[in-house]
N, C-alpha and C positions, 0 to 999 in steps of 0.2 A: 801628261803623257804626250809622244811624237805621236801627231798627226799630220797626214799632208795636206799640204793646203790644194791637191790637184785641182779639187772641183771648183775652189772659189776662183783658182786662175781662167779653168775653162768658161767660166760664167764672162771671163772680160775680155777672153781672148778672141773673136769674131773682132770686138771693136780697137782692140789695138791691131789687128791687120789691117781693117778700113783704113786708121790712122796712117799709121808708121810703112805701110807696104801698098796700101792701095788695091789691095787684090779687090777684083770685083764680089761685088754686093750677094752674086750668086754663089758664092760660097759659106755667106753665113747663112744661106737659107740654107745653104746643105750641112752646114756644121747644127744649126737650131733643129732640124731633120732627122738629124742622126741620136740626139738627146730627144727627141719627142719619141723614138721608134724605142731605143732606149726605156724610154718611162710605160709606154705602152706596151714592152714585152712581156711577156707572164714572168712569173719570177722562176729563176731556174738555178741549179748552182755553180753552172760557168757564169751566171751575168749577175750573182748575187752583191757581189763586192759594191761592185759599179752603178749598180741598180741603191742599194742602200745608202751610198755617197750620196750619191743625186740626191736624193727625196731626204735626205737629211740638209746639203746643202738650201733644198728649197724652202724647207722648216727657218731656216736659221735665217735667210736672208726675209721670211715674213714676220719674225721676230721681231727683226731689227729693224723693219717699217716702223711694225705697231710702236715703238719704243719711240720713234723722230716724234711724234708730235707733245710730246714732254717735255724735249729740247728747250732749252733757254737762252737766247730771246725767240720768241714766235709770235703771234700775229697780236695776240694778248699784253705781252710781256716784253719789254723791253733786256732787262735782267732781274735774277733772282736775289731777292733777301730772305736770310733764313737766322735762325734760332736758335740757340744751345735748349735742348731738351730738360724741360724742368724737372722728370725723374732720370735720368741717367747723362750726366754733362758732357760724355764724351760722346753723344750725338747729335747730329744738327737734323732740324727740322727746314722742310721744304713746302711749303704753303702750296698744295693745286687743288683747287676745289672738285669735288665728284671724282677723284681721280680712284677711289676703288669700287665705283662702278664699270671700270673701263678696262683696263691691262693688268691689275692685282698682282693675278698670279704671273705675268711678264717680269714685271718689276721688281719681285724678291727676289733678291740676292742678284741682280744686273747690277755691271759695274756704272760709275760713274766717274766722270772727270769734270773738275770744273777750272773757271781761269776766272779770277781777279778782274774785277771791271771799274771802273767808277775810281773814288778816293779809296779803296780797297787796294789799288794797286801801288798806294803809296807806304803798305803793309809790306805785301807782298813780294813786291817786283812781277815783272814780267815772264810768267811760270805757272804749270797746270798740276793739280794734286788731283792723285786719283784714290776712289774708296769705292761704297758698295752700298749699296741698298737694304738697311738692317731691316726696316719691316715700312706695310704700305699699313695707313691709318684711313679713316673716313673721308677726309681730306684732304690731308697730308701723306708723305713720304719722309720715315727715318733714314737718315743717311748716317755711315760709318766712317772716317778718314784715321790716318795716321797723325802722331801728335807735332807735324812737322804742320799740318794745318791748324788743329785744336790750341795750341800751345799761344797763337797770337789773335784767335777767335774771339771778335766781339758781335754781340747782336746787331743786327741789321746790316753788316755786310755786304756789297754786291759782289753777284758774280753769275758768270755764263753757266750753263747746267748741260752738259752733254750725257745719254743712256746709251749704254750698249748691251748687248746680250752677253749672260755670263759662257762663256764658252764651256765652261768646265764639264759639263754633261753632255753637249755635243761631242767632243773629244774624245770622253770617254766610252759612249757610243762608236765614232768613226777607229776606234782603236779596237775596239771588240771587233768588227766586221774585218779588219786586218786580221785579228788573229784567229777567228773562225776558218776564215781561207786557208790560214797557216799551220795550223794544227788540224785540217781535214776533220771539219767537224759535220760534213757531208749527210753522216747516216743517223745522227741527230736529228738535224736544220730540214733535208729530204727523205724521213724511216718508207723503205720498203718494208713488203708484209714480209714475213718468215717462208723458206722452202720447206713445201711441204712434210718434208719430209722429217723437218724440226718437232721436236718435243716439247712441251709446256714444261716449265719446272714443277717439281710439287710442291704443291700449297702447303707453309706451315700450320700448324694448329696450335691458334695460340690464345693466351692467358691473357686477357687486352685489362690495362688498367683504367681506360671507363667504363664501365658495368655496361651503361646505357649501350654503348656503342655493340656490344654483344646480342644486343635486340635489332638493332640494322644490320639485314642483311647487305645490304649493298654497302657502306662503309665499311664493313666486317670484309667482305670481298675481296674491295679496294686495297684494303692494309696487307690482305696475304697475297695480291700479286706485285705491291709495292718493298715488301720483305722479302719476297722470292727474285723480286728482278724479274718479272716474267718480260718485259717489253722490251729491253735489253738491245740491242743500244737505243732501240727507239723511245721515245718521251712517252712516261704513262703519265695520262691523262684522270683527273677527277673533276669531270660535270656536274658545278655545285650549284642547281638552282637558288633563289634566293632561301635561308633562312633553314637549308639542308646537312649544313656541320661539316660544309669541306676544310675548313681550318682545325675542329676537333678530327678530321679523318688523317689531316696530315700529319699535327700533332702526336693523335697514336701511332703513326708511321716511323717516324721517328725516336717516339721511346722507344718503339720493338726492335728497332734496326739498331740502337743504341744497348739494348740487352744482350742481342743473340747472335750480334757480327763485333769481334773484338778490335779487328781490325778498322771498323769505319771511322771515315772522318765525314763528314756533314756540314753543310753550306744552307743555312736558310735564310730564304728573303723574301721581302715583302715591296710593294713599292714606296711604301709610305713608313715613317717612323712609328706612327700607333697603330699599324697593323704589323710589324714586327716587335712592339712591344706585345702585342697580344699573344705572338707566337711564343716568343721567350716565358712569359709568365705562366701561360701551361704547362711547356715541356720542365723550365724547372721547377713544377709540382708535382716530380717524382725521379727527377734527374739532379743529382749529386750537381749543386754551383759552382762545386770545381772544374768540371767537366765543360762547362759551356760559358760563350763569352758573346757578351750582346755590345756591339760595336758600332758606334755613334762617331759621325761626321761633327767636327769642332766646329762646324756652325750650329749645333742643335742644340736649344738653349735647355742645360743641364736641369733646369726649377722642375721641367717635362719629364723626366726619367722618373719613373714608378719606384715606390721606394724599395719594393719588393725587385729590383732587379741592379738598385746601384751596386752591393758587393758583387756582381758579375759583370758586371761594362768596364770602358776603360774609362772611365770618369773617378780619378785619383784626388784628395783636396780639394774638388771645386773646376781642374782642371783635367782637359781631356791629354790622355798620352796615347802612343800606337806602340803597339810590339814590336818591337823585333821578327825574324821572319821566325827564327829557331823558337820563340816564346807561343808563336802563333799556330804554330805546327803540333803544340804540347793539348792543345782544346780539343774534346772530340767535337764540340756542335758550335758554330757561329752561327749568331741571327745579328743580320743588317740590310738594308736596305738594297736595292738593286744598284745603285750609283755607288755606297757606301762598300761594297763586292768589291769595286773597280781598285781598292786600297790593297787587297788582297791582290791583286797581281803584279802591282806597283810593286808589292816588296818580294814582286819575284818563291812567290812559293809556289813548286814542280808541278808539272802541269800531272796531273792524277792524282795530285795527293788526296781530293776531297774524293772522295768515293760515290757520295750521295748529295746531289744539288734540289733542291725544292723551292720552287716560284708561287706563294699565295696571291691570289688575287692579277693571275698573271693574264688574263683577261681583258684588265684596265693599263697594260703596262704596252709600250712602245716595242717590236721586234726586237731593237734592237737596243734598247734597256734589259731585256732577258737575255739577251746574249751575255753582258758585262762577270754575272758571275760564272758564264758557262767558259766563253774563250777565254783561252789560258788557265785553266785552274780544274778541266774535267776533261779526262780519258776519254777519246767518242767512241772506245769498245768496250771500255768496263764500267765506265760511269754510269750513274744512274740517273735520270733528270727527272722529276715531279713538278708539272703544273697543275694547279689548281685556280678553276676559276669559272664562269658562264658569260661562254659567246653572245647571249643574249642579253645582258646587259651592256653597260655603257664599255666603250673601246676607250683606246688613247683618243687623248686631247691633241687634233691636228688645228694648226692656225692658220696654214697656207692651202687653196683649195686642191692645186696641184698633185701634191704631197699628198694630201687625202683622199682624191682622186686615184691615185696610182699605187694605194698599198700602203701607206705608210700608216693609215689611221684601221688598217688589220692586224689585230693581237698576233703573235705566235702561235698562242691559243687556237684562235678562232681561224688561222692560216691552216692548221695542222688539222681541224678536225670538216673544213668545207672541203680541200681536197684530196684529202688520202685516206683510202678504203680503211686502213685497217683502224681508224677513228669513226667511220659513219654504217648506220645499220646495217644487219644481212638483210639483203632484197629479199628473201623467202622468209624469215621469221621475224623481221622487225627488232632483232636486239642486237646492242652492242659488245665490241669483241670482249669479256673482263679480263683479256689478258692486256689488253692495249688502253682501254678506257671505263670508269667507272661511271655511271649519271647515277648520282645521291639521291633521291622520290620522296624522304620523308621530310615535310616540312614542319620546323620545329617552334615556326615564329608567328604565324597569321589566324585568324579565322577563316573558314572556311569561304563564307561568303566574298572575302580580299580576295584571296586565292582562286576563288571562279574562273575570273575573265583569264589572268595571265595566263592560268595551266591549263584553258582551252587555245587561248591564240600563240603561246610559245614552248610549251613545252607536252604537247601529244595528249592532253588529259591523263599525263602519268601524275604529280603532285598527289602526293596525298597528306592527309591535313594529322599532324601528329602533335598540335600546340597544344600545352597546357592547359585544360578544362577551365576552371576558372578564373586563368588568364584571359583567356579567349574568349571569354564570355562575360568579361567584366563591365561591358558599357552598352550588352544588348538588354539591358531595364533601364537604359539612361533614359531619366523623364522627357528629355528634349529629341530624341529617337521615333519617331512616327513608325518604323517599323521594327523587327524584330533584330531583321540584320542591320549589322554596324556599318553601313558603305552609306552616305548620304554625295548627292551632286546637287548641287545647290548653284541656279538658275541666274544668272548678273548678266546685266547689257549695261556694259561698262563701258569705258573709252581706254583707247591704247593714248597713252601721254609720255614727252622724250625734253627732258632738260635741255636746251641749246648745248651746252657744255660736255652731254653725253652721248653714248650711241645707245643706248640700254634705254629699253622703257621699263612705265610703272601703270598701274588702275588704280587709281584711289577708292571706287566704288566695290572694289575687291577688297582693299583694305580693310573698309569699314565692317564688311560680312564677316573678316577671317576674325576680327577685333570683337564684336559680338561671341561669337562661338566659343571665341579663347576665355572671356571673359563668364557664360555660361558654366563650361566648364569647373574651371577652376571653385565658381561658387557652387553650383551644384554636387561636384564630388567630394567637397572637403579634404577630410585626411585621406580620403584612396588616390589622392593626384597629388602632382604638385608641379612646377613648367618646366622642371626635368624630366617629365614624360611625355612631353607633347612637343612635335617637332611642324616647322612649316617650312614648303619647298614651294620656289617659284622659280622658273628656268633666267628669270631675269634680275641684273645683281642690282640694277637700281629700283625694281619691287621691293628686293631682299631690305634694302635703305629701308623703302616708306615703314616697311613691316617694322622694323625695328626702333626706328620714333615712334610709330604707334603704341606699341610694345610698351616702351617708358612711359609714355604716357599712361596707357592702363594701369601700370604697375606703382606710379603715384597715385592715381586716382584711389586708388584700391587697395591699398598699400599690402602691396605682393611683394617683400622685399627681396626675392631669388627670382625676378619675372626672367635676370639676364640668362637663364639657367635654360630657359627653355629656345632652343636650336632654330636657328632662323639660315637657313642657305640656300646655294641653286645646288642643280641633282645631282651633280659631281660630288659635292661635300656631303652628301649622304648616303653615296654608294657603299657597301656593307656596315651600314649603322641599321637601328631601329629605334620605335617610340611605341607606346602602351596607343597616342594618337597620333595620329598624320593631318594636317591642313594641307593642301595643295590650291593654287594659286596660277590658275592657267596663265592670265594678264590679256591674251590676246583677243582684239573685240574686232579687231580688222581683218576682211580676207585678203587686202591688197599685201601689207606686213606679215600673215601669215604663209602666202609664198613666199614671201623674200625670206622666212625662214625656213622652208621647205629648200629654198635652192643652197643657202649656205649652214644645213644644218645646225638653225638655232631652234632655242623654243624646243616646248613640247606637242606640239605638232606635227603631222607628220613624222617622229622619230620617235618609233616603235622601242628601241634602247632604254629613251630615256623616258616614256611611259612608263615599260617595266621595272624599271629601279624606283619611278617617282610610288607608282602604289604598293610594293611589295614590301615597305618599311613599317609600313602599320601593322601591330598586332592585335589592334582590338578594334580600331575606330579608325576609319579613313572619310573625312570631306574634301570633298574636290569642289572648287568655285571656279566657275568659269562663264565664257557666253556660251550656248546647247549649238549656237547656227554659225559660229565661227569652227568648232570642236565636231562636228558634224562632217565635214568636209572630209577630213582624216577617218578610215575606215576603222582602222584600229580604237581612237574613242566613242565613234558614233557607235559600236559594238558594246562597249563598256554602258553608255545613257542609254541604250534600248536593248537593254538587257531581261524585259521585264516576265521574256517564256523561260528564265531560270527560276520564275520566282522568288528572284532574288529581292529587288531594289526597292531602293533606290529614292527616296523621297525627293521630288524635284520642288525648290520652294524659290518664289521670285521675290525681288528687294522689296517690292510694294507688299506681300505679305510676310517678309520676315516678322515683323515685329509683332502680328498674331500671329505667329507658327509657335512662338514661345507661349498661347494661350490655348490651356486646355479644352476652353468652351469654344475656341474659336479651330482647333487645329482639325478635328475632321473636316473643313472645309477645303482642306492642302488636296492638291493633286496627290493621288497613288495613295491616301489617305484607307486605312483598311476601314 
């Protein structure tokens, strides 16, 4: 898509007048002046455009920082040699050690350029091939080229290695905010309430095809002001705390609106690929495959597609194809991705034709990623727009502190519901409107004892606890359990430790507890587990490493032959998942590091977000390892380990008596030991 470059020019344009004009110095303090007042004005919809440029610009150009120290040659490295990939030839490997504890997710799918260096250039000539970044490995980076470079590729090679940022989702992005402005999407982006003097539609009465859902009242709600259009043109909202059933509440939104409006056409997205597979494999569990088309971006590696959903994608022979506009027009329901939306206006189909646009998980998603399927493609008087999602967990992932500073790291979501009434309680009775917003209460996934702390500190003590009986109560007789409830915190004075090569730390004295525990388990429950039901979270991606050589390790030792089964990431990678267990993995044993992640939002510290997604995963068993006098500091955990006038907790067990807590005759001597 046309984009304009205005902002990247304004960023250089102060310093080519110094240059080439010489105007005095005082005018780029008033040109830096006028983009600071700029960044710092509230957001409004005359200065939306301008405002979202900016703060994407400044995304993009800290992007492009983190990516220079890759570059090749650099202070290590003279030039690169790299490798034809031993399972797939027509990739080359790029040796940097630790390199996905660092930029990961930067570096898939960023372009790449290299040039010929050394006796390489007696290949080549003097000439740059450019490709792309297929996937980052533990070490390494797979790289992708055209067979203009492959075709004379021998091992060991040199050459320069230059990264750049993929633009293609900025773009896509800076293209939506143009057309928001342009199709006066105004009373979407800013809903005023209703005049008074407006009428609620009437509620249909309907035949819901989950039974369950028919026993939630507030899902039940949700769907008949989502089928009536009651918020019209303004975005309904569904408040899904964690483990609530806002994806089954969308899901039946959409079959009913797929029943009983003949006319609709339907747009659903997700941010991610396996949370729009998930959308699609519901809806067509009782919607006709003809009817709906699940549509994948040609970089998604087709082996991922659910078999249950190949005859409905555009994935033909192995290879992907796109419709035509007229073919695309004939679907009533697409599910894709928020980025993968951006195809649909590419091929130009009429802005109204989709009737009903629905954003899962739009909570974790960028402003202006939720824009992409709305500008151009939805009427902002008759369309209908559904986000689903909880402000309180984690937000967009912002890189630049700026940017995150001024807005850019607030959801849509979580924009629409801090400041506009007709999203936040009545000051006399304390509820929300159901004609504009629903909050879901019934939790379908935790124990009770889980669910304490978050549904006192974030959600009003409404949560109420509706999991599965002897799901939920699967691990309160686990022999290794000192008490009743499944929440153990378990007591480490560890050391924070950082590889020279990385910025990420690790504890190894963490490691060894969470390795015990995993290793308990697994022997103790026999056939009721297996390390597909046990997940570990640690906010830091070079922990995530140690965890996972330890891991292997265990899994020879022991011969666990599915150990890889069991989910080792930081809390990003396990926002709306879950596990039967949760291990968490604080890491941090310094308070000097522990503000430096307080100031640039790392770590689980101080970031109330990402607490609440790291415990709410667990359905039956959550340990948490960490040091009690680092973790203390933060209000929000120190509430969680002295918690004990719930009667809840909490077995606190330190490294020197781990190895008796595992003994029966010795364990009434544990603290908090009943």
């Amino acid at each position: 898509p046309d984009v304009p470059l205005l902002f990247s020019f304004l960023f250089f344009l102060p310093l080519l007048f110094l240059l080439f004009y010489s105007i005095n110095t005082d005018m780029i303090g008033l040109f830096s002046f006028c983009l600071l007042g700029l960044l710092k004005s509230p957001l409004r919809w005359n200065n939306y455009s301008e405002k979202f440029h900016l703060l994407l610009e400044l995304e993009e150009q800290q992007m492009n920082r983190a990516l220079i120290k890759y570059n090749i040659p650099n202070r290590n490295m003279k030039y690169a040699v790299m490798f034809r990939d031993r399972v797939n030839s027509d990739l080359l490997v790029l040796e940097v050690p630790g390199v996905s504890n660092n930029c990961s997710s930067l570096l898939n799918g960023a372009e790449v350029c290299v040039f010929p260096t050394g006796y390489t250039m007696s290949v080549y000539g003097y000439r740059d091939f450019h490709g792309c970044v297929h996937s980052v490995k533990l070490d390494s980076i797979e790289l992708q080229f055209r067979s203009d470079l492959l075709d004379y590729f021998e091992d060991g090679m040199m050459f320069k290695v230059c990264f750049t940022v993929n633009r293609l989702t900025l773009a896509l992005q800076h293209r939506a905010v143009i057309l928001a402005v342009k199709h006066t999407l105004g009373k979407v982006l800013f809903p005023a309430p209703p005049p008074y003097s407006s009428q609620q539609p009437e509620l249909p009465n309907l035949s819901v095809f989950d039974a369950q859902l028919k026993e939630n009242p507030e899902q039940y709600r949700a769907v008949q002001h989502i089928v009536a259009g009651s918020s019209k043109p303004a975005p309904y909202l569904v408040f899904g705390p964690p483990g609530t059933g806002k994806t089954v509440t969308l899901v039946e939104a959409i079959k009913q609106i797929d029943l009983t409006q003949a006319s609709c056409h339907i747009l659903a997205c997700a941010s991610c690929n396996s949370a729009a597979d998930l959308l699609c494999m519901k809806i067509v569990d009782h919607v006709d495959k003809g009817k709906v088309l699940r549509m994948y971006a040609k970089s998604w590696d087709s082996d991922c597609i659910p078999e249950k959903l190949k005859a409905c994608s555009n994935l033909k022979e192995g290879k992907y194809f796109f419709h035509a506009k007229e073919e695309l027009k004939k679907y009533r329901i697409i599910v894709t991705t928020l980025f993968t939306a951006g195809r649909l206006v590419t091929s130009r189909i009429r802005q109204g034709h989709f009737t009903h646009v629905f954003v899962d998980e739009a909570g974790h998603a960028v402003e202006t990623e939720c824009l992409i399927p709305l500008a151009g493609l939805l009427d902002s008087k008759t369309g209908q727009v559904v986000l689903a999602g909880d402000p309180k967990q984690l937000g967009p992932i912002i890189k630049n502190f700026s940017a995150q500073k001024f807005g850019l790291g607030v959801s849509f979501l979580e924009r629409l519901m801090n400041n506009f009434s007709l999203y936040q309680r009545d000051k006399r009775n304390r509820k929300f409107n159901n004609r504009f917003v629903t909050k879901l209460l019934r939790n379908y996934r935790s124990h009770p004892a889980i669910l304490e702390i978050p549904k006192e500190l974030f959600y009003d003590n409404e949560l109420q606890c509706h999991a599965d009986e002897n799901s939920r109560n699967s691990y309160c007789r686990w022999e290794h359990l000192p008490r009743k409830f499944p929440v153990i915190f378990h007591e480490v004075t560890g050391q924070d430790e950082r590889d020279a090569s990385s910025s990420s730390f690790f504890n190894t004295t963490e490691v060894t507890v969470l390795m015990d525990y995993v290793k308990k388990l697994l022997q103790t429950q026999g056939k009721t587990i297996s390390p597909k039901d046990i997940g570990i979270i640690s906010p830091y991606r070079q922990q995530v490493q140690e965890i996972r050589r330890a891991l292997e390790k265990v899994g020879k030792a022991h011969k666990v032959k599915d150990i890889n089964t069991l989910k080792v990431g930081v809390v990003e990678e396990f926002q709306g998942q879950e596990r039967d267990v949760i291990l968490v993995s604080i890491v941090r044993s310094s308070h000097v590091n522990a503000k430096t992640d307080r100031k640039f939002n790392m770590g689980l510290i101080n970031n109330n977000k990402g607490f609440n997604v790291t415990v709410n995963r667990a359905k039956a068993l959550l340990i948490v390892v960490g040091n009690p006098n680092t973790i203390k500091t933060d209000r929000t955990w120190k509430r969680y380990v002295t918690c004990e006038d719930k009667g809840l907790f909490l077995t606190v067990v330190t490294v020197e008596l781990f190895s008796s807590a595992w003994n029966p005759e010795l364990r009434s001597e544990q603290k908090g030991e009943p």
